[in-house]
TIDO-744221 format. One record per residue: x, y, z of N, C-alpha, C, CB in turn; residue number from 1; residue in one letter. Coordinates in steps of 0.001 Angstrom, whole numbers. Glycine has a CB too. Example, Ala and Ser with C-alpha at 12.3 -4.5 7.8 and 13.67 -1.06 7.14 Angstrom:
// TIDO-744221
+---------+---------+---------+---------+---------+---------+---------+---------+---------+---------+---------+---------+-----+---------+
!   neast !  nnorth !     nup !  caeast ! canorth !    caup !   ceast !  cnorth !     cup !  cbeast ! cbnorth !    cbup ! num ! residuo !
+---------+---------+---------+---------+---------+---------+---------+---------+---------+---------+---------+---------+-----+---------+
!   13190 !   -5690 !    7800 !   12300 !   -4500 !    7800 !   13200 !   -3300 !    7800 !   11308 !   -4473 !    9046 !   1 !       A !
!   12850 !   -2250 !    7080 !   13670 !   -1060 !    7140 !   12900 !      30 !    7870 !   14084 !    -598 !    5725 !   2 !       S !
+---------+---------+---------+---------+---------+---------+---------+---------+---------+---------+---------+---------+-----+---------+
This chain:
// TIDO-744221
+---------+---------+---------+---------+---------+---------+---------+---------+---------+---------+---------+---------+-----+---------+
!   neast !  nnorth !     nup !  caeast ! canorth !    caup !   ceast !  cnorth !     cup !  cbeast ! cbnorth !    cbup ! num ! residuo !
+---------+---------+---------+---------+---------+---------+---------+---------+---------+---------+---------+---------+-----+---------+
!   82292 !  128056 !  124912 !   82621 !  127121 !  125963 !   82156 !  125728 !  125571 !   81992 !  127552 !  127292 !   1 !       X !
!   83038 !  124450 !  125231 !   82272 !  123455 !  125655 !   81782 !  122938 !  127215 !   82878 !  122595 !  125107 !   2 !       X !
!   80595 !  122588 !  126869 !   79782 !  121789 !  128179 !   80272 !  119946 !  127703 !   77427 !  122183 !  128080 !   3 !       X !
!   79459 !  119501 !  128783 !   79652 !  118003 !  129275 !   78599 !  117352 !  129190 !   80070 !  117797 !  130591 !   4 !       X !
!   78638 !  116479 !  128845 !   77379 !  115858 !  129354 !   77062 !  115253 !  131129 !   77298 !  114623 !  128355 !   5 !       X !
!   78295 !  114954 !  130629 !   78814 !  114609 !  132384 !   78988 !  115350 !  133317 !   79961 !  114116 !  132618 !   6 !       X !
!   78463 !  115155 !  134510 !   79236 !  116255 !  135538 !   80679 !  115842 !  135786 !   78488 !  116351 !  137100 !   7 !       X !
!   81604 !  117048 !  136718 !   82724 !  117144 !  136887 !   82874 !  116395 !  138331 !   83125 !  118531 !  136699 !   8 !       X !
!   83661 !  115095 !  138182 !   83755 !  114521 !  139471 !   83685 !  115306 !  140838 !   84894 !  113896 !  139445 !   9 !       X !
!   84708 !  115814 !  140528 !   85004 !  116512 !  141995 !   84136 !  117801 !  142159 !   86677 !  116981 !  142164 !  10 !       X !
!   83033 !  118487 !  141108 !   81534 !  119366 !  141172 !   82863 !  120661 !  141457 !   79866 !  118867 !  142866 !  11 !       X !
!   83720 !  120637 !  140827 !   84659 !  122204 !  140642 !   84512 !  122866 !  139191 !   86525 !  121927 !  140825 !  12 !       X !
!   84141 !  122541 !  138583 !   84188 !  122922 !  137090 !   82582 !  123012 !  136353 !   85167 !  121672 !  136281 !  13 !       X !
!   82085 !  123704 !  135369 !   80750 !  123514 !  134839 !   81151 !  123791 !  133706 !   79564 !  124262 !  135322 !  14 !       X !
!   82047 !  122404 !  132823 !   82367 !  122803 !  131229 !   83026 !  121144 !  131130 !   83757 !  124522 !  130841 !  15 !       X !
!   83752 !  121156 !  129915 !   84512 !  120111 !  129696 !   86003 !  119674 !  130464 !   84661 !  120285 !  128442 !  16 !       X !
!   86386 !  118800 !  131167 !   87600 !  118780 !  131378 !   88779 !  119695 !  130342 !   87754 !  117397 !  131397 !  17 !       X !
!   88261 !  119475 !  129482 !   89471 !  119318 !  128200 !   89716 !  121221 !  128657 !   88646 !  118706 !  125861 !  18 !       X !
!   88956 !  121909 !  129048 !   88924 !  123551 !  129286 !   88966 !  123462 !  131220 !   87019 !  124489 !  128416 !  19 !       X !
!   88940 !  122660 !  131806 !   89382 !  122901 !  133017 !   90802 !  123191 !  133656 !   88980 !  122043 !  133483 !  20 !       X !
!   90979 !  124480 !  134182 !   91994 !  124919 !  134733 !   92602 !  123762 !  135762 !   91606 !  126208 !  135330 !  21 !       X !
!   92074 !  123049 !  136293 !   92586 !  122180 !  137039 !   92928 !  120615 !  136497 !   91735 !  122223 !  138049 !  22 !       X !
!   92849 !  120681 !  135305 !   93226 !  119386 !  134369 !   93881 !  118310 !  134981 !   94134 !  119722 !  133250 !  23 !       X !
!   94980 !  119387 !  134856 !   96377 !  118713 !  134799 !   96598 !  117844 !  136336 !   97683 !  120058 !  134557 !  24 !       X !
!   95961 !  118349 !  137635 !   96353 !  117678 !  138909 !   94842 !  117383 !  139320 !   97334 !  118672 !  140068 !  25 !       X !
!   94176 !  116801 !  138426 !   93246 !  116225 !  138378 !   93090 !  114217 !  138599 !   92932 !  116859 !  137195 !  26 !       X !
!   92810 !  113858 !  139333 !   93330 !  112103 !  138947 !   91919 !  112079 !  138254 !   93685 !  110593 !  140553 !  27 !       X !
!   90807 !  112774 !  137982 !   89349 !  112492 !  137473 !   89350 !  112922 !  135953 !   88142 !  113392 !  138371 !  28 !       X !
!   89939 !  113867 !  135909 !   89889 !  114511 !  134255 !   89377 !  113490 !  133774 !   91303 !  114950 !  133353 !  29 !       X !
!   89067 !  113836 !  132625 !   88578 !  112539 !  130893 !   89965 !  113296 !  129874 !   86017 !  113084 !  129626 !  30 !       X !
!   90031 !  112074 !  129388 !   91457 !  112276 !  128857 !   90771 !  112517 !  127531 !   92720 !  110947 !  128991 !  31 !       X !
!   89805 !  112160 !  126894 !   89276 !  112129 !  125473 !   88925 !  113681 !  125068 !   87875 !  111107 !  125370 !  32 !       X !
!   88954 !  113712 !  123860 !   89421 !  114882 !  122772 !   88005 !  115184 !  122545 !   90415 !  114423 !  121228 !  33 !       X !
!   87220 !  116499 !  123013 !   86113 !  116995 !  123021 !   85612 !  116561 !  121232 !   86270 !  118668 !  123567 !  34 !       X !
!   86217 !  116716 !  120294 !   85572 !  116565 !  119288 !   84856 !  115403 !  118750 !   86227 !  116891 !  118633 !  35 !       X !
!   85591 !  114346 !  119551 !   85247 !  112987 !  119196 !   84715 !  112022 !  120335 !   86441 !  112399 !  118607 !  36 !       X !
!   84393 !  112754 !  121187 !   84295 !  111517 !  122445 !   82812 !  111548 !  122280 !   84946 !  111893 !  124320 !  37 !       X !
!   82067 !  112233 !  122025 !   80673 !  111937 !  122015 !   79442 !  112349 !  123271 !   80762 !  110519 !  121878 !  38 !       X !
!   80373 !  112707 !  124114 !   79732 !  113702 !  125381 !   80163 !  115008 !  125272 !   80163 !  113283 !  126898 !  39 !       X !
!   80473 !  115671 !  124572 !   80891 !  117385 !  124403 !   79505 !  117782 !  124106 !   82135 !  117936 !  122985 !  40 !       X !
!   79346 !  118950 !  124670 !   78379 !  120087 !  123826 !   79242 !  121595 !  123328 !   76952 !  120623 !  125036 !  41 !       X !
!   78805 !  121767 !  122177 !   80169 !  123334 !  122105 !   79153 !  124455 !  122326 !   81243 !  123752 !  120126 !  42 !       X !
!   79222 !  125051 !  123023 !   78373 !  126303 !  123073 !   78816 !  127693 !  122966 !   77769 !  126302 !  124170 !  43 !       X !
!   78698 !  128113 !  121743 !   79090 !  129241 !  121663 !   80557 !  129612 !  122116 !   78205 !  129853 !  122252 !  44 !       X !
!   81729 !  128553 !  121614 !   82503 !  128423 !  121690 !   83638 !  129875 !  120927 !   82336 !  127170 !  121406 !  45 !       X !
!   84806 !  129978 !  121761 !   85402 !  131330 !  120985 !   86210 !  130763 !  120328 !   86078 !  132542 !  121734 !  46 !       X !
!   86408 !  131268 !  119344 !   87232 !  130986 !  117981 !   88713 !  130038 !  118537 !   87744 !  132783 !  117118 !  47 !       X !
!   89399 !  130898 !  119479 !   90552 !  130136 !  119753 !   90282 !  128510 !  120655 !   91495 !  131232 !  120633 !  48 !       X !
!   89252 !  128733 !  121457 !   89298 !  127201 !  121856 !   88053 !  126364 !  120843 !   88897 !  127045 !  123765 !  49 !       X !
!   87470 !  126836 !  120211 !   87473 !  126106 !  118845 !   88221 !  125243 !  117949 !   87377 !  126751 !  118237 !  50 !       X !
!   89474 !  126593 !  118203 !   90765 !  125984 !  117143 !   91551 !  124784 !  118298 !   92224 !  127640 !  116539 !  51 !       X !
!   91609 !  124961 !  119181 !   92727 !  124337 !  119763 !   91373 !  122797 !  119395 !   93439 !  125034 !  121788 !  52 !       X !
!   90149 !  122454 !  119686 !   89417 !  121546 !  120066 !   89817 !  121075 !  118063 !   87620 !  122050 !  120951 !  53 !       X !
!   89713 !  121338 !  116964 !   89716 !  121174 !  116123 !   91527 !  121096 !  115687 !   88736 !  122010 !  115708 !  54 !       X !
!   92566 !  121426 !  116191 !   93370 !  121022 !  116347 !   93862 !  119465 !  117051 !   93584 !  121920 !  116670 !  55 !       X !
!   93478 !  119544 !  118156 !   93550 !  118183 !  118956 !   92698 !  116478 !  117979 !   92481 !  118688 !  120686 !  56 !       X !
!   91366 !  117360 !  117271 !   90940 !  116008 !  116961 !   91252 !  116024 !  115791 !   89604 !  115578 !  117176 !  57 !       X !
!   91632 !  116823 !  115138 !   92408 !  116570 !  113491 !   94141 !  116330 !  113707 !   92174 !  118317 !  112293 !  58 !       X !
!   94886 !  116715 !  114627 !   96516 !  116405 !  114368 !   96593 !  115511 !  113314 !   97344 !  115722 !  115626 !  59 !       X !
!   96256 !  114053 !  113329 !   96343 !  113028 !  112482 !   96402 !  113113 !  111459 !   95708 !  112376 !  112515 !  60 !       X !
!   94889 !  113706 !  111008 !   94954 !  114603 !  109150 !   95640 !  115356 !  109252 !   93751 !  115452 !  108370 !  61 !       X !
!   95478 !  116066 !  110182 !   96990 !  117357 !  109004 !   98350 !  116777 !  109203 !   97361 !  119512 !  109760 !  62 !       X !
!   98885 !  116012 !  110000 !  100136 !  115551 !  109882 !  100083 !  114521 !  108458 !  100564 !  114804 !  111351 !  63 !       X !
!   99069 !  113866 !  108269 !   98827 !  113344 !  106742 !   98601 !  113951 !  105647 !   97937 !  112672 !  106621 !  64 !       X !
!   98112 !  115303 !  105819 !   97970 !  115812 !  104843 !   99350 !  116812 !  104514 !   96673 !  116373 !  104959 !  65 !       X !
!  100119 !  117126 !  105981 !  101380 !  117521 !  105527 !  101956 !  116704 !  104935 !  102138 !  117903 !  106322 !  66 !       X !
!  102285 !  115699 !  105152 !  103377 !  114513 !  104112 !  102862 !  114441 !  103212 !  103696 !  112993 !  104408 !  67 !       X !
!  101514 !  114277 !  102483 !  100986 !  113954 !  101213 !  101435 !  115100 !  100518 !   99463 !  113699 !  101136 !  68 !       X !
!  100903 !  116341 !  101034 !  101422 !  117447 !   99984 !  102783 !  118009 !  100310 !  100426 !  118702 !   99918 !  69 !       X !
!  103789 !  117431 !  101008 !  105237 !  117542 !  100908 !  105747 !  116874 !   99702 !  105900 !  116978 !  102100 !  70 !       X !
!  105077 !  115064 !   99814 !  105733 !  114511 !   99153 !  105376 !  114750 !   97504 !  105675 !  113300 !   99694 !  71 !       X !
!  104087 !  115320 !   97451 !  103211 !  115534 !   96159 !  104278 !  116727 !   95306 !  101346 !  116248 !   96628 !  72 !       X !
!  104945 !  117636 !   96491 !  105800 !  119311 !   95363 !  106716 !  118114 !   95285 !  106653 !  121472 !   96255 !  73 !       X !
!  107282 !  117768 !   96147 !  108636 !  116271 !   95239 !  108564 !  116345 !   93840 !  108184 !  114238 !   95483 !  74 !       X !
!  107282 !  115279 !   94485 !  107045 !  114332 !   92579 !  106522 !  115387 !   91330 !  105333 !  112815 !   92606 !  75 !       X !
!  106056 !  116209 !   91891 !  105881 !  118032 !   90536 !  107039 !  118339 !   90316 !  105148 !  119839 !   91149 !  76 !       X !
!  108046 !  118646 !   91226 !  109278 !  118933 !   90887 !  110030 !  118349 !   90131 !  109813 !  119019 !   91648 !  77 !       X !
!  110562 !  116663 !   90139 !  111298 !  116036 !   89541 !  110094 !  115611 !   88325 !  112071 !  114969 !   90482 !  78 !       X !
!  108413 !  115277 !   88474 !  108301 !  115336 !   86879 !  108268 !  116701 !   85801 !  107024 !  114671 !   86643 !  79 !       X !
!  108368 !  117538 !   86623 !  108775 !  118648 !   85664 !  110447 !  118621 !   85062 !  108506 !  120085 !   86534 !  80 !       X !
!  110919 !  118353 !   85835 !  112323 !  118094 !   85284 !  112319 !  116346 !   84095 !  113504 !  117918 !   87045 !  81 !       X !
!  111946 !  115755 !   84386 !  111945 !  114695 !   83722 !  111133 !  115163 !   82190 !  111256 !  113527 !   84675 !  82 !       X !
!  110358 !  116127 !   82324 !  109289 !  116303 !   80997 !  110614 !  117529 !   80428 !  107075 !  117119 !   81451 !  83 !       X !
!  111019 !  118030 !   81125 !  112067 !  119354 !   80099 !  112871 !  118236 !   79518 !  113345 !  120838 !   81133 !  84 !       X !
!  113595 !  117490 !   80430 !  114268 !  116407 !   79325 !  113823 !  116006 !   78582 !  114682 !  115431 !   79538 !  85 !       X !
!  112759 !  115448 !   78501 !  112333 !  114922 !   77246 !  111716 !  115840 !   76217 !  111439 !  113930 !   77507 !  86 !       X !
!  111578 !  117089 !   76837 !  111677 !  118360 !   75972 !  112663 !  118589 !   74733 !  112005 !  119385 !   76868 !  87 !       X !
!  114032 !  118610 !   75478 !  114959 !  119190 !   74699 !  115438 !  117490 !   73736 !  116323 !  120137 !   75858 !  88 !       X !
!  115120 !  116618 !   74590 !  115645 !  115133 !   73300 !  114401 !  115125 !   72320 !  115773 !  113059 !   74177 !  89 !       X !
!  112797 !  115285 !   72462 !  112637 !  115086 !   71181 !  112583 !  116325 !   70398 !  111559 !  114336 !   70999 !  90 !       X !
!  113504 !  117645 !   71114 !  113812 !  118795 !   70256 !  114688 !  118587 !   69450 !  114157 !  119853 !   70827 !  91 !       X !
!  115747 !  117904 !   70175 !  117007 !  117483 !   69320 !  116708 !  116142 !   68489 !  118350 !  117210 !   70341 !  92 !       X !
!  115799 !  115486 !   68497 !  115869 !  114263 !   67983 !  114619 !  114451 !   66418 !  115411 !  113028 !   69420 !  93 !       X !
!  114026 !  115994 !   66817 !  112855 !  116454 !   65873 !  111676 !  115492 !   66058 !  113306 !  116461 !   64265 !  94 !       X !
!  111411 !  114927 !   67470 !  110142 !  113772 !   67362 !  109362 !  114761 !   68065 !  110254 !  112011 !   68178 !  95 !       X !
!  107889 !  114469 !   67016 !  106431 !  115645 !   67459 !  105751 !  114205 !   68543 !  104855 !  116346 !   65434 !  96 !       X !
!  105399 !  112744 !   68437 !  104727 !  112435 !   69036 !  105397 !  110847 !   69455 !  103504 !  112721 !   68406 !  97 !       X !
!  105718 !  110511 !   70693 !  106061 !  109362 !   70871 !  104474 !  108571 !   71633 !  107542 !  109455 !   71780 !  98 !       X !
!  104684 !  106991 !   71332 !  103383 !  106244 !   71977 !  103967 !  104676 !   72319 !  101888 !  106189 !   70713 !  99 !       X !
!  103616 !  104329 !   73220 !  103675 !  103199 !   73256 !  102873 !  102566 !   74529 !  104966 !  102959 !   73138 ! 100 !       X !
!  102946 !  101163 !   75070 !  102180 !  100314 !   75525 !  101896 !  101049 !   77238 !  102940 !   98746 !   75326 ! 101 !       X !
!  102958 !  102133 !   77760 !  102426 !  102807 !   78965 !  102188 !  103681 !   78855 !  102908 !  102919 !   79887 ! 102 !       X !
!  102734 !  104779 !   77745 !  101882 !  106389 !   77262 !  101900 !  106805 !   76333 !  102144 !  107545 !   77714 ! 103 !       X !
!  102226 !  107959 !   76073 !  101993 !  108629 !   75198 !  102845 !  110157 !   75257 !  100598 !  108610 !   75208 ! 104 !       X !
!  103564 !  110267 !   74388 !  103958 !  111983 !   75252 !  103906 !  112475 !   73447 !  106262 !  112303 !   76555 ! 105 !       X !
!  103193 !  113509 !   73450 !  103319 !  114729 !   72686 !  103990 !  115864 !   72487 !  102664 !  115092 !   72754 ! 106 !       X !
!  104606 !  116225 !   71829 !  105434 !  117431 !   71904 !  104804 !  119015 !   71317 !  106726 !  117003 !   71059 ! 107 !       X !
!  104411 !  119785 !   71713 !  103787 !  121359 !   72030 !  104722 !  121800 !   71727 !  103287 !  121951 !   73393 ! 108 !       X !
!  104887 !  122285 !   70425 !  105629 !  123622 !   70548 !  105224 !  124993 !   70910 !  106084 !  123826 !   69514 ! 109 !       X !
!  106098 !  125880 !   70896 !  105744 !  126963 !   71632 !  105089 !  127849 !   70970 !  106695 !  127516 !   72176 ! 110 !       X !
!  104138 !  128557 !   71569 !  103078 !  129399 !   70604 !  102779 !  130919 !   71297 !  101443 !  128459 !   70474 ! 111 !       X !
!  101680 !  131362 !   71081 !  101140 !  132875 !   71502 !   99798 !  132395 !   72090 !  100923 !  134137 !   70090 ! 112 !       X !
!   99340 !  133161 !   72651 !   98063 !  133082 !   72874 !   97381 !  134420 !   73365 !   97903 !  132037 !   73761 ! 113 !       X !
!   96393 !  134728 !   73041 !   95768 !  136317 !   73155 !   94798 !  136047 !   74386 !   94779 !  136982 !   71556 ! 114 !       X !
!   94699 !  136733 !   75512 !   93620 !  137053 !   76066 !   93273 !  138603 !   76534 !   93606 !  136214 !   77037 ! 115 !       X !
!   91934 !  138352 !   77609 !   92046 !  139444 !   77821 !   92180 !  140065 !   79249 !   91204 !  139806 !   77214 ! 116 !       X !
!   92957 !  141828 !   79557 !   93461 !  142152 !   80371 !   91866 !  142699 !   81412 !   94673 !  143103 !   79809 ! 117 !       X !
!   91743 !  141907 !   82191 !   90719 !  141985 !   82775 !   90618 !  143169 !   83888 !   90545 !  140759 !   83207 ! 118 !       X !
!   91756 !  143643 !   84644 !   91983 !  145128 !   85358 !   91705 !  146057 !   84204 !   93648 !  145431 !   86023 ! 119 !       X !
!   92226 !  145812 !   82951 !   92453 !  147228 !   81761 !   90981 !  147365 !   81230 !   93721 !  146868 !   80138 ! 120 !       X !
!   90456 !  146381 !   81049 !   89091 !  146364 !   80681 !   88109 !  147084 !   81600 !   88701 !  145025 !   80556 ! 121 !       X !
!   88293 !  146672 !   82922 !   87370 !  147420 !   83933 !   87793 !  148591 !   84230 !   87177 !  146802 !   85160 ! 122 !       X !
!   88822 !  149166 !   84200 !   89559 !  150618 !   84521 !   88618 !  151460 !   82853 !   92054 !  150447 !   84448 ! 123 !       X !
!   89565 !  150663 !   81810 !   89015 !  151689 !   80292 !   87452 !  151743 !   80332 !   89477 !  150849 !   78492 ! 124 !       X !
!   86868 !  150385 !   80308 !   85257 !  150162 !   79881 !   84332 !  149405 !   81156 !   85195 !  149016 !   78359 ! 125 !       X !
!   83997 !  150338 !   82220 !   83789 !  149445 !   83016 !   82378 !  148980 !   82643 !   84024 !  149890 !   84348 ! 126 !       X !
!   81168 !  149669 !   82252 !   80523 !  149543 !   81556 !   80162 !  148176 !   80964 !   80863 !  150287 !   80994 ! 127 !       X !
!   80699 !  147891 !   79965 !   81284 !  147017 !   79201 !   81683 !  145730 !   80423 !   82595 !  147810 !   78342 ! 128 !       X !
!   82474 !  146005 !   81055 !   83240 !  145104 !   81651 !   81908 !  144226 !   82632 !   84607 !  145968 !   82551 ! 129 !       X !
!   81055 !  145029 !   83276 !   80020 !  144832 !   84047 !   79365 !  143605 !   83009 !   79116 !  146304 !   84380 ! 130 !       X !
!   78676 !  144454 !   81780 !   77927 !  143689 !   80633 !   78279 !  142451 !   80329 !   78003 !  144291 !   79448 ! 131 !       X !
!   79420 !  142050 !   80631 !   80420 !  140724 !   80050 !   80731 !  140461 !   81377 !   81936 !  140991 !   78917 ! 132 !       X !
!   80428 !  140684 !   82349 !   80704 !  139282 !   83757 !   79567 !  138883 !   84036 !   81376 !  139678 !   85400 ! 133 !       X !
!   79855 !  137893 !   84650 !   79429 !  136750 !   84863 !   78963 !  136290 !   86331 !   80359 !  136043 !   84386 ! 134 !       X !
!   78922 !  135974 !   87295 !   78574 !  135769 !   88768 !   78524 !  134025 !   88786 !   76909 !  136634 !   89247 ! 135 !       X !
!   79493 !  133231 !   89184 !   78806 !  131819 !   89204 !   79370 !  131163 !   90918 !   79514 !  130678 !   87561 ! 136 !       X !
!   78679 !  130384 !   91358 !   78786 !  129817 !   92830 !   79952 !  128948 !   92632 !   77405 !  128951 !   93441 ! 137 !       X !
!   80389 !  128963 !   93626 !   81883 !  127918 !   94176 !   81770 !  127326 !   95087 !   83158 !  128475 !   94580 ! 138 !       X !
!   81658 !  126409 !   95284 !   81863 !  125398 !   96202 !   82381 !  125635 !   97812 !   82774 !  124610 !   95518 ! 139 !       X !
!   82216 !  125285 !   98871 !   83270 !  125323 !   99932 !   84447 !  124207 !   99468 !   82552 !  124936 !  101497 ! 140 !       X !
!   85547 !  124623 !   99819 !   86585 !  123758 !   99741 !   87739 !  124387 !  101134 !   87225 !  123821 !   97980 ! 141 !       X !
!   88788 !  123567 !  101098 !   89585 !  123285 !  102123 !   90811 !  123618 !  101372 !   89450 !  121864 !  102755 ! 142 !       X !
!   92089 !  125075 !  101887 !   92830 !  125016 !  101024 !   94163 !  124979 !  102203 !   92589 !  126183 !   99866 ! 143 !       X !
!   95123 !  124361 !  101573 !   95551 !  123796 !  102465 !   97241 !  124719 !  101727 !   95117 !  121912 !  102585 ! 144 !       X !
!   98625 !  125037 !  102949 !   99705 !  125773 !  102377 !  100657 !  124691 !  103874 !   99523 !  128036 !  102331 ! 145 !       X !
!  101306 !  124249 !  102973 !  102284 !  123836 !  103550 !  103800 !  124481 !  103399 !  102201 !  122656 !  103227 ! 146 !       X !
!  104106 !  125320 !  105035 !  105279 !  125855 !  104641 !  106440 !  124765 !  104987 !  105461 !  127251 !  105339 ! 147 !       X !
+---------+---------+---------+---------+---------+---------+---------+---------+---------+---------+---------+---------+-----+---------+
């Protein structure tokens, strides 16, 4: 539940407007967004009006962070297409390394590379597999899927 710091004008409610059933035909409500107004207390708040309170004071970022990473698969998309072109011209043209005054592009040809099957290893040798891992800390991070 968030609490208030404030009492509820009309002494009908013992929480935040923003969770009062009577909001809406309220002329007293507080119109401000529990996360940011600076008189909220969250107490032992349940997950869903958590989310809605963390919804309301983020919309902004995530509507920014939707366009950034909309517009971000764009520009992956068309520079991946722009780098195959220049794939197949300095294939056809036989150039390994172009350079000049804004980049640089290198040409990779195609190769092998060996690793190892990390399910097959722990199924055949788990043993082994134990002996050779590793345990290292990760960070909190924020992962974000824009459908």
């Amino acid at each position: 539940m968030i609490k208030c710091k404030n009492s509820c004008p009309l002494d009908k409610f013992d929480g935040c407007c923003f969770e009062c059933d009577l909001k809406e035909s309220c002329d007293e409500a507080c119109e401000l967004i529990p996360s940011s107004c600076g008189e909220s207390i969250m107490e032992e708040a349940s997950e869903e009006t958590g989310l809605e309170v963390f919804k309301q004071g983020q919309i902004a970022v995530i509507q920014k962070i939707v366009n950034i990473v909309t517009a971000k698969k764009k520009l992956e998309e068309q520079e991946k297409e722009l780098k195959e072109k220049l794939k197949e011209a300095m294939e056809k043209c036989n150039v390994k390394k172009f350079e000049s005054d804004i980049l640089n592009i290198t040409y990779v040809a195609e190769s092998t590379k060996t690793s190892i099957d990390s399910v097959k290893l722990k199924k055949k040798y788990p043993e082994i597999a134990a002996e050779c891992s590793k345990t290292s800390k990760t960070s909190a991070y924020v992962k974000v899927t824009v459908k």
